[in-house]
C-alpha positions in Angstrom: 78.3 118.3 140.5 77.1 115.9 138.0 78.9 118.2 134.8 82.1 118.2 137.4 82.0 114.5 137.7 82.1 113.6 134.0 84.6 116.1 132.7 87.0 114.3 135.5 85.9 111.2 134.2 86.6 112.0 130.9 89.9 113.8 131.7 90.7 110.7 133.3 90.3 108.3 130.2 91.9 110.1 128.1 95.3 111.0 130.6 94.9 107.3 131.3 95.4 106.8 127.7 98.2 109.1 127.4 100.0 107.5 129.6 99.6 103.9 128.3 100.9 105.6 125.2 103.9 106.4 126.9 104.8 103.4 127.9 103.9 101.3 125.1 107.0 103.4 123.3 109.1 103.0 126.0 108.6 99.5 126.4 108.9 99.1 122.6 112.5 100.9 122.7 113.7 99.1 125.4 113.0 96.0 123.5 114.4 96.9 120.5 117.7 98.2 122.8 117.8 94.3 124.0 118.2 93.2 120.7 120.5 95.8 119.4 122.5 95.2 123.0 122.3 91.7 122.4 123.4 91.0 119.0 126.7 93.4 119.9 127.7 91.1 122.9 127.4 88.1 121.4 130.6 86.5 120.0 129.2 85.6 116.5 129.3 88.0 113.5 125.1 89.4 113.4 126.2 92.2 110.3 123.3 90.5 108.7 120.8 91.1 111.8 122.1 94.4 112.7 121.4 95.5 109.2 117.7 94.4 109.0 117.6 95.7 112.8 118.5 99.5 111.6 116.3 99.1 108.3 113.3 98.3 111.2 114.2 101.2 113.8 114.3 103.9 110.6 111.2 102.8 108.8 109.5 102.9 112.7 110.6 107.0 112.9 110.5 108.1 109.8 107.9 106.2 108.1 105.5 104.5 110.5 105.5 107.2 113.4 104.3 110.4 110.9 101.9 108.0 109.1 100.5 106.9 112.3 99.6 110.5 113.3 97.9 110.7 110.3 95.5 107.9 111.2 97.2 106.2 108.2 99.4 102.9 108.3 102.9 102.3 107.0 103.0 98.7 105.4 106.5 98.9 104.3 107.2 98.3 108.7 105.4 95.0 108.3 107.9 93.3 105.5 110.7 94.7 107.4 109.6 93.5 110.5 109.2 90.2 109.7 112.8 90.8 107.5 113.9 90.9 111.4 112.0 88.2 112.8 113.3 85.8 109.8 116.6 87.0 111.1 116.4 86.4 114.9 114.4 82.5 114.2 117.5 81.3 111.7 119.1 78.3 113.4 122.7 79.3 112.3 122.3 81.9 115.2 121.8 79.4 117.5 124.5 77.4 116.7 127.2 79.9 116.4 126.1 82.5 119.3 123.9 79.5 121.9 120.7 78.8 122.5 120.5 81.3 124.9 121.8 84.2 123.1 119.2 83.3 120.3 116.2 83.0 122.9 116.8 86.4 124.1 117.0 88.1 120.5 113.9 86.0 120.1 112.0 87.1 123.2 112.7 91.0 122.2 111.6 90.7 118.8 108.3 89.6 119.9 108.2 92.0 122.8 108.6 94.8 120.6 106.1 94.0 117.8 103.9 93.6 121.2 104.7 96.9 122.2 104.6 98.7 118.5 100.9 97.0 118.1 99.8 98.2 121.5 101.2 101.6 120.5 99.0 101.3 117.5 96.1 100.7 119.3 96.3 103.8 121.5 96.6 105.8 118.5 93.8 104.3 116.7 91.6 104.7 119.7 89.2 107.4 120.1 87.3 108.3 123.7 83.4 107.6 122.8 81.9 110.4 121.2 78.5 110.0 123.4 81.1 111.0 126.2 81.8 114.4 124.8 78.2 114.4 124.3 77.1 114.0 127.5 79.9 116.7 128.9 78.3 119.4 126.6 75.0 118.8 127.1 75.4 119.1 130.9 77.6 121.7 130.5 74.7 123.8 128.3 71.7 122.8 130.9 74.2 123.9 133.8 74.5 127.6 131.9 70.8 127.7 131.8 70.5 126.6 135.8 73.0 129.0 136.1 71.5 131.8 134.4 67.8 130.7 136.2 69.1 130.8 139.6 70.4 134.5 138.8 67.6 135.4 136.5 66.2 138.8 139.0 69.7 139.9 138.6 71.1 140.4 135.2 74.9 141.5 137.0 75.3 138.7 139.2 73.9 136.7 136.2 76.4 137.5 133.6 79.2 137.5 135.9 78.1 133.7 136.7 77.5 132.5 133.1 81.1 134.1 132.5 83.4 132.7 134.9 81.5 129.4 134.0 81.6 129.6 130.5 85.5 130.5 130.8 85.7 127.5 133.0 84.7 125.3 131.2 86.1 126.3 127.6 89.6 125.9 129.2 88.8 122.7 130.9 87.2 120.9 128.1 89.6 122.7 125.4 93.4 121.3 127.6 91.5 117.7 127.7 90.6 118.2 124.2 94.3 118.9 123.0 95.1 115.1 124.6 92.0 113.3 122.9 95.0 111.9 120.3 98.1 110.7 121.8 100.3 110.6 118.8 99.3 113.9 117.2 98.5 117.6 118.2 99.8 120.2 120.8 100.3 117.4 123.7 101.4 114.2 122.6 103.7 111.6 123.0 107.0 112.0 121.2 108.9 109.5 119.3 112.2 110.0 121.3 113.1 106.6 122.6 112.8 104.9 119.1 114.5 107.8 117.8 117.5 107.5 119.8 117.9 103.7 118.9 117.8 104.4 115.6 120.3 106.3 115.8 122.2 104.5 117.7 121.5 101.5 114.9 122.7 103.4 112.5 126.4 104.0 113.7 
């Protein structure tokens, strides 16, 4: 019970982490969609901020996102992102597009630097190795309960150590694959930035 209880707990971390992964990226494209859907509607000529706005998506996907998977950095995001946030603060926006309109831009720049450092975060962030630990040293002393409980009978023995031993290689192998959002078989994908780069880029 005790082995059963920390390998959910553990699965549990991790999925939760997963999922915060998830979001952060699709919070962080639906910021960066505000400012691309924002600088479109407004009646004043942003070339300038749509420019440095596609420059920013592109390094993101093609620079950033395979570098981060790598557990390496991308500093070529950082001058571009500022790039953008110079862009969005210059007063002439304000004056030719309002207040308002410059406020929003504003308000989505910083929400999806927010977003892209939480995203960096998660992928940075590793579940506590004492935690695996633990989960495979009860899992070893629960083999050898196992195999005492059935030691006068060496069939009903083996049978028990294998089904457990199956068990618990597939359990602890699927929440293994998760361990990094950003990399391996089951991760989080880089579609939503993808398609606003793309979408930047027309």
């Amino acid at each position: 019970m005790l082995f059963a209880f920390l390998t959910g707990f553990l699965a549990n971390d991790i999925t939760d982490r997963n999922r915060q992964a998830a979001r952060a990226v699709q919070s962080e494209a639906a910021e960066l969609r505000n400012i691309y859907a924002v600088s479109n509607a407004s009646v004043s000529d942003m070339g300038s901020l749509r420019s440095v706005f596609a420059k920013y998506v592109a390094a993101l996907v093609d620079d950033e996102w395979p570098a981060m998977a790598q557990d390496q950095e991308a500093h070529s995001v950082e001058s571009v992102y500022d790039a953008l946030l110079r862009e969005v603060s210059d007063p002439q926006i304000g004056q030719a597009a309002g207040a308002a309109v410059q406020t929003a831009l504003l308000n989505a720049a910083v929400g999806a630097g927010s977003a892209r450092s939480e995203r960096l975060a998660l992928a940075s962030d590793r579940t506590i190795d004492a935690k695996w630990i633990l989960v495979l040293i009860l899992g070893v002393v629960t083999q050898i309960s196992i195999g005492l409980v059935h030691m006068k009978k060496a069939g009903a023995q083996i049978t028990a150590l294998s089904v457990f031993s199956i068990a618990v290689v597939m359990a602890l192998g699927l929440i293994g694959l998760q361990e990094r959002p950003f990399s391996g078989d089951i991760r989080v994908e880089p579609g939503p930035l993808a398609e606003v780069a793309k979408i930047a880029a027309d």
